[in-house]
N, C-alpha and C positions, 0 to 999 in steps of 0.2 A: 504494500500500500504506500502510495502517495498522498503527500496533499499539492493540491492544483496548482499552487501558487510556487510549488516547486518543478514542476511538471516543465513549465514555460518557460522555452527556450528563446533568447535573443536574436536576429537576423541581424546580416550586413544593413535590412534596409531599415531607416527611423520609423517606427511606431507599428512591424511587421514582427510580431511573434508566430512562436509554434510549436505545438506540443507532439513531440513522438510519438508512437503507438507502445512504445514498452514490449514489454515481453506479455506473447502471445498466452492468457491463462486455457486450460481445459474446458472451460466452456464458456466463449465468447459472447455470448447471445443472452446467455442470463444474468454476465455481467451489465449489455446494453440494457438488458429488460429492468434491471435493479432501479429506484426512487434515487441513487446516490446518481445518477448517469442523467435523468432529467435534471436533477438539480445541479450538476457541473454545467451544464448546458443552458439550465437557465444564468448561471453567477459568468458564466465567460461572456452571453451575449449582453448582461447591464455592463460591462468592463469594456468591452470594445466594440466599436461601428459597426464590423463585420465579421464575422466568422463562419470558415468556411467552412466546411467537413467532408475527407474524401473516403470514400468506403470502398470496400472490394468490389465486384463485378455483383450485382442482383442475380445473374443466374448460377453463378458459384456457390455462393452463402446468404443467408439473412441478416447479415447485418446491415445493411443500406436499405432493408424492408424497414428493420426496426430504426434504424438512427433516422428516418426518414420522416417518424415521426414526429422528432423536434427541431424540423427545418419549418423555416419559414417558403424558401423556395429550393423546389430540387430541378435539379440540369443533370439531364444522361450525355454522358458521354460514350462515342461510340468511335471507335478508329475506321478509319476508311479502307476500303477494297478487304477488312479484315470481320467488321460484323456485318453480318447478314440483315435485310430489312425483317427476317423472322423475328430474328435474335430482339432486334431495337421494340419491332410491338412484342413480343413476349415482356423484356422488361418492362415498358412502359404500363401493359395489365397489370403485373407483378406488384407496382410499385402502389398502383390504382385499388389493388385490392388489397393495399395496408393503408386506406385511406389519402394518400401520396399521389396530388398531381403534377407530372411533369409540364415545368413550364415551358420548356427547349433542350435541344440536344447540342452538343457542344462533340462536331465534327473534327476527329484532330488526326495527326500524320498525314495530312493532305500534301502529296509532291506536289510541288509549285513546276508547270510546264511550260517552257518558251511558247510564248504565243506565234501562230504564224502570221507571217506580214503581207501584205498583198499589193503589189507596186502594180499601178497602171501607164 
């Protein structure tokens, strides 16, 4: 055990913390589920503007069903030419039937392609 205020770690950038994940316990989920997990969650968001929270993949594990629940706004993220548009609406239901709606998806490893050019 920790306490939170030990947890947070400094960044290069001004006013940009962040907390590690620690060492993985034996059951992840009931840790999420515990009253001491909403309540870190509510004391970090009166402390700072923003926080963000990234969780594993929704079809791997439950933990981004449950942390999901004390977001204000969730963003899936899905890599390109790597998830399937199955994949993307299976999460999206996933999310939807833990109460969790997605506001966007946030497409990332997109190769940037030279554009062609067309001289007349």
């Amino acid at each position: 055990q920790i306490q939170a205020k030990d947890a947070v770690r400094k960044t290069h950038v001004d006013g940009m913390d962040f907390i590690p994940r620690g060492q993985v316990p034996p059951n992840p989920s009931e840790l999420l589920m515990h009253s001491r997990f909403a309540e870190f969650i509510k004391c970090t968001a009166e402390n700072y503007d923003l926080v963000l929270l990234d969780t594993p993949p929704i079809l791997a594990v439950t933990d981004a069903a449950i942390i999901s629940r004390h977001a204000g706004t969730s963003l899936l993220v899905a890599r390109f030419k790597m998830n399937t548009v199955k994949e993307i609406e299976v999460s999206i239901r996933r999310f939807e039937q833990n109460g969790a709606e997605i506001k966007g998806v946030i497409l990332n490893a997109i190769v940037k392609m030279a554009a062609s050019y067309y001289g007349y």
